[in-house]
C-alpha positions in Angstrom: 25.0 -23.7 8.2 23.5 -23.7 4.6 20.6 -25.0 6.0 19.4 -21.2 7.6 20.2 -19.4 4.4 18.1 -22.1 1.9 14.5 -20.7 2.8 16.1 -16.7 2.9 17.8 -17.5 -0.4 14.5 -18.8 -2.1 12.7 -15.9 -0.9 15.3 -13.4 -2.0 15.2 -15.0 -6.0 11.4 -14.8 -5.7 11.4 -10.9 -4.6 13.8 -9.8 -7.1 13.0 -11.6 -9.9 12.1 -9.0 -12.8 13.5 -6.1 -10.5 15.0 -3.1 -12.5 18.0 -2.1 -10.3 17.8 1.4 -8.9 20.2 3.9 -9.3 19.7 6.1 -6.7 22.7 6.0 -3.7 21.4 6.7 -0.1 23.2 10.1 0.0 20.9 11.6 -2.9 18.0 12.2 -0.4 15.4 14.8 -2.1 13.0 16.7 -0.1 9.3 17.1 -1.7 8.6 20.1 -3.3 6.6 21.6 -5.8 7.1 21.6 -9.2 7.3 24.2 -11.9 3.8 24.8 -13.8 3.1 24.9 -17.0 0.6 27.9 -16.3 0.5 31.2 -14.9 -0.9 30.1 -11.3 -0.2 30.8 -8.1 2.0 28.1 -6.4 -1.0 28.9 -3.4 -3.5 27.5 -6.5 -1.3 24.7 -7.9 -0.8 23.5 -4.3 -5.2 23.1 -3.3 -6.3 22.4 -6.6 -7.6 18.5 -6.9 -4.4 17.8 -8.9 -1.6 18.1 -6.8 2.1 17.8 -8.5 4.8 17.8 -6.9 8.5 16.5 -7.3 11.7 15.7 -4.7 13.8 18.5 -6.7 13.3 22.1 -5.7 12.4 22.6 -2.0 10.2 21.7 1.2 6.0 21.7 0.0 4.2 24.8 0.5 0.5 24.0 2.0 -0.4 21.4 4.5 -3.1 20.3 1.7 0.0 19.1 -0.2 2.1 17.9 3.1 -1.1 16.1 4.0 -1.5 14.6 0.6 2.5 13.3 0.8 2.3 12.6 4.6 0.1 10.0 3.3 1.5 8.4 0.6 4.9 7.7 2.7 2.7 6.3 5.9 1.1 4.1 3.0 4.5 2.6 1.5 6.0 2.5 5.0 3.3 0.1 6.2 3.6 -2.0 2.5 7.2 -2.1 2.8 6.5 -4.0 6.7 4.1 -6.1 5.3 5.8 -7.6 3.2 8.4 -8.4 5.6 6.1 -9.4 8.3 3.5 -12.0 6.2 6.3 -14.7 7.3 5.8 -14.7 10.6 4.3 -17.6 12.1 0.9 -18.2 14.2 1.7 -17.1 17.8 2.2 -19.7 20.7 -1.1 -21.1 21.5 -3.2 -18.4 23.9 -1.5 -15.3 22.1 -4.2 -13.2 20.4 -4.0 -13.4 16.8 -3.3 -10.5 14.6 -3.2 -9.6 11.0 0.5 -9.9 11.0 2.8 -10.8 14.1 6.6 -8.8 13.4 7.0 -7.9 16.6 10.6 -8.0 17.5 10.6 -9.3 21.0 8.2 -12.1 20.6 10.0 -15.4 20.6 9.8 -17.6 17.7 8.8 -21.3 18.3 9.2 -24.5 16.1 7.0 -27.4 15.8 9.1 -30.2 16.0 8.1 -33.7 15.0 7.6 -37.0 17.4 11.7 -37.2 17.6 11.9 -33.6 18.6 15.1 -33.4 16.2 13.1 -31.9 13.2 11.0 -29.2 12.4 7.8 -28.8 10.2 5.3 -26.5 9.9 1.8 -28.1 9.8 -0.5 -27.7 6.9 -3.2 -25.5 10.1 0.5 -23.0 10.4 0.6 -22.9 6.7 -3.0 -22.5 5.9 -3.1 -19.1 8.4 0.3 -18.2 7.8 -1.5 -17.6 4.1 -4.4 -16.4 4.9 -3.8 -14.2 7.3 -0.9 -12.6 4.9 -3.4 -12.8 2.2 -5.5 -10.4 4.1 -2.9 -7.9 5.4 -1.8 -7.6 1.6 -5.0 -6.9 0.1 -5.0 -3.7 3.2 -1.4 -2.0 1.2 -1.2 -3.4 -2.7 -3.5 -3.5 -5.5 -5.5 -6.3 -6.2 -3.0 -7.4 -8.9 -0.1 -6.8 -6.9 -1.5 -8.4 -3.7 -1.5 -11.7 -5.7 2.1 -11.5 -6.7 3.3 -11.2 -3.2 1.0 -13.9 -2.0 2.7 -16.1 -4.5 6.0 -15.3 -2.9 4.9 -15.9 0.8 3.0 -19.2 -0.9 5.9 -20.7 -2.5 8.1 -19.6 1.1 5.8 -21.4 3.2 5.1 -24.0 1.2 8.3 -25.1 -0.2 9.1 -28.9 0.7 13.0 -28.4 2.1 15.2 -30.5 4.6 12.1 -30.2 7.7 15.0 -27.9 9.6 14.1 -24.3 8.3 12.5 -22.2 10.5 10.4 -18.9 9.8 10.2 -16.2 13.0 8.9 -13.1 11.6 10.5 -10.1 10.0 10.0 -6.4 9.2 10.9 -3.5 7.3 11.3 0.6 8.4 12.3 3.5 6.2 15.5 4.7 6.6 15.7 7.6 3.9 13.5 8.7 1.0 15.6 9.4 -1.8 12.7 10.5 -4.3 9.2 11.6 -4.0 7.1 12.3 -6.8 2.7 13.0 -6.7 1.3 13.7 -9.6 -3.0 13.4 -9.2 -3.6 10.0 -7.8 -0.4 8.1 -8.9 2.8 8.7 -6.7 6.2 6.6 -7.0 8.6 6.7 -3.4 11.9 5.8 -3.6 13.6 4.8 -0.2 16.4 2.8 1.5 14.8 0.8 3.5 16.2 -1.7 6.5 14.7 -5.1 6.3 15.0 -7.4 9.1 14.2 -11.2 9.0 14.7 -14.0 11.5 15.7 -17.2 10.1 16.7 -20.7 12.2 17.4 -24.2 12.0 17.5 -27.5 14.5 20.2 -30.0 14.5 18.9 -32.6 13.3 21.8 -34.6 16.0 20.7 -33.0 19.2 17.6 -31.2 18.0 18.8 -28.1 19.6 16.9 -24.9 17.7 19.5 -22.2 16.4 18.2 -18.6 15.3 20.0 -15.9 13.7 18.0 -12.1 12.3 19.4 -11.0 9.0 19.6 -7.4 8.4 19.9 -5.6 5.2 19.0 -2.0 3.3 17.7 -2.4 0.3 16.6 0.0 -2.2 13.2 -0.1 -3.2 11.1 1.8 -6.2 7.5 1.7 -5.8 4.9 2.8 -7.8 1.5 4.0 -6.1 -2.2 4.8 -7.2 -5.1 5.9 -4.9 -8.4 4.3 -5.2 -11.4 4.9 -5.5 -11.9 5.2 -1.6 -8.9 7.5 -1.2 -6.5 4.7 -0.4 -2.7 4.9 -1.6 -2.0 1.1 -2.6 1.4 0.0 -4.2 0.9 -1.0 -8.0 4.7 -1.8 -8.8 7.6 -2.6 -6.4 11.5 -3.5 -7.5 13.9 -3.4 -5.1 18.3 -4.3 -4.7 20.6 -4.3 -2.4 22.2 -1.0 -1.4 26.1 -0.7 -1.7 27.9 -3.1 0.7 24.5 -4.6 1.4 23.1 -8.5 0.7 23.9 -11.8 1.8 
């Protein structure tokens, strides 16, 4: 049914557009270790100064001040990688609390439908919390600049005029391998493969009867991270592809 892909495949142009590809495979997993110094110290000193470096290249990190410091910056693009996923999920049936971002798995997605219950639409109340409520989760994980990119993603999904038989039911995203690591002071870059999930439906517009259907991929994602000024690890840069034998 070309009808369930259209949204998915507008979304999918949107997110890769000006993506580098990345040339890592999933089997060239590093591990984070330290790098090799330019000076004389002690890997004890390079490892607790206020400038930690450190590179996926030559073994497992020395100090719990550096597995600390790289503990979170993988918790940080783990949780940017889900929100992005997640910021298409719709409002929750009426009486459900709301929260930043819905993805949960198990929760069943619902349509509006209009007055011949053979179409479905998402009213301009849906879209107006759909975006703001994603607004807000991506202002928690990206930078300010960055956070205004992917809102103009999840705008342009939600707000695209199509045939009124799309239908949004969340999605989300979990690390399957980190390939490369890198810290160097307050900027960090991850790359992962990471397992996207997304559920997509449609309703016949002849019997109205509602069709849904999760797409599944692992993609491979580059991101660039800086800390701010409050000690939070946001994503500056994201480009992602498909991994091998991966895609729609």
């Amino acid at each position: 049914m070309p009808s369930i892909n259209a949204r998915r495949a507008r979304r999918t142009a949107a997110g890769v557009c000006g993506a580098a590809c990345m040339t890592v495979a999933i089997a060239a997993c590093g591990t984070i270790v330290a790098s090799a110094s330019k000076t004389a110290a002690s890997p004890s000193a390079r490892e607790t100064a206020s400038v930690i470096n450190w590179t996926s290249t030559s073994g497992p990190p020395r100090t719990a001040a550096a597995r600390k410091v790289l503990g979170t910056v993988n918790a940080a693009f783990a949780r940017a990688e889900d929100t992005y996923e997640a910021m298409f999920a719709p409002p929750p049936p009426t009486g459900t609390a709301m929260r930043a971002l819905d993805d949960n798995m198990a929760t069943a997605p619902r349509a509006t439908l209009d007055s011949t219950g053979r179409h479905a639409y998402l009213s301009a109340a849906d879209q107006a919390t759909i975006e703001h409520r994603g607004m807000a989760a991506l202002q928690q994980v990206f930078t300010p600049a960055m956070a205004r990119h992917e809102y103009k993603i999840l705008a342009g999904v939600v707000g695209t005029a199509s045939s009124g038989q799309d239908l949004l039911g969340g999605g989300g995203a979990s690390v399957v391998k980190y390939l490369h690591e890198s810290i160097n002071g307050s900027q960090a870059r991850i790359q992962a493969a990471v397992q996207q999930w997304s559920r997509i439906g449609y309703v016949n517009p002849q019997s109205g009867k509602q069709y849904w259907q999760v797409n599944r991929a692992i993609v491979l994602v580059d991101d660039a991270l800086v800390q701010s000024q409050g000690g939070s690890w946001l994503v500056a840069s994201r480009s992602w592809n498909y991994a091998p034998g991966q895609g729609p």
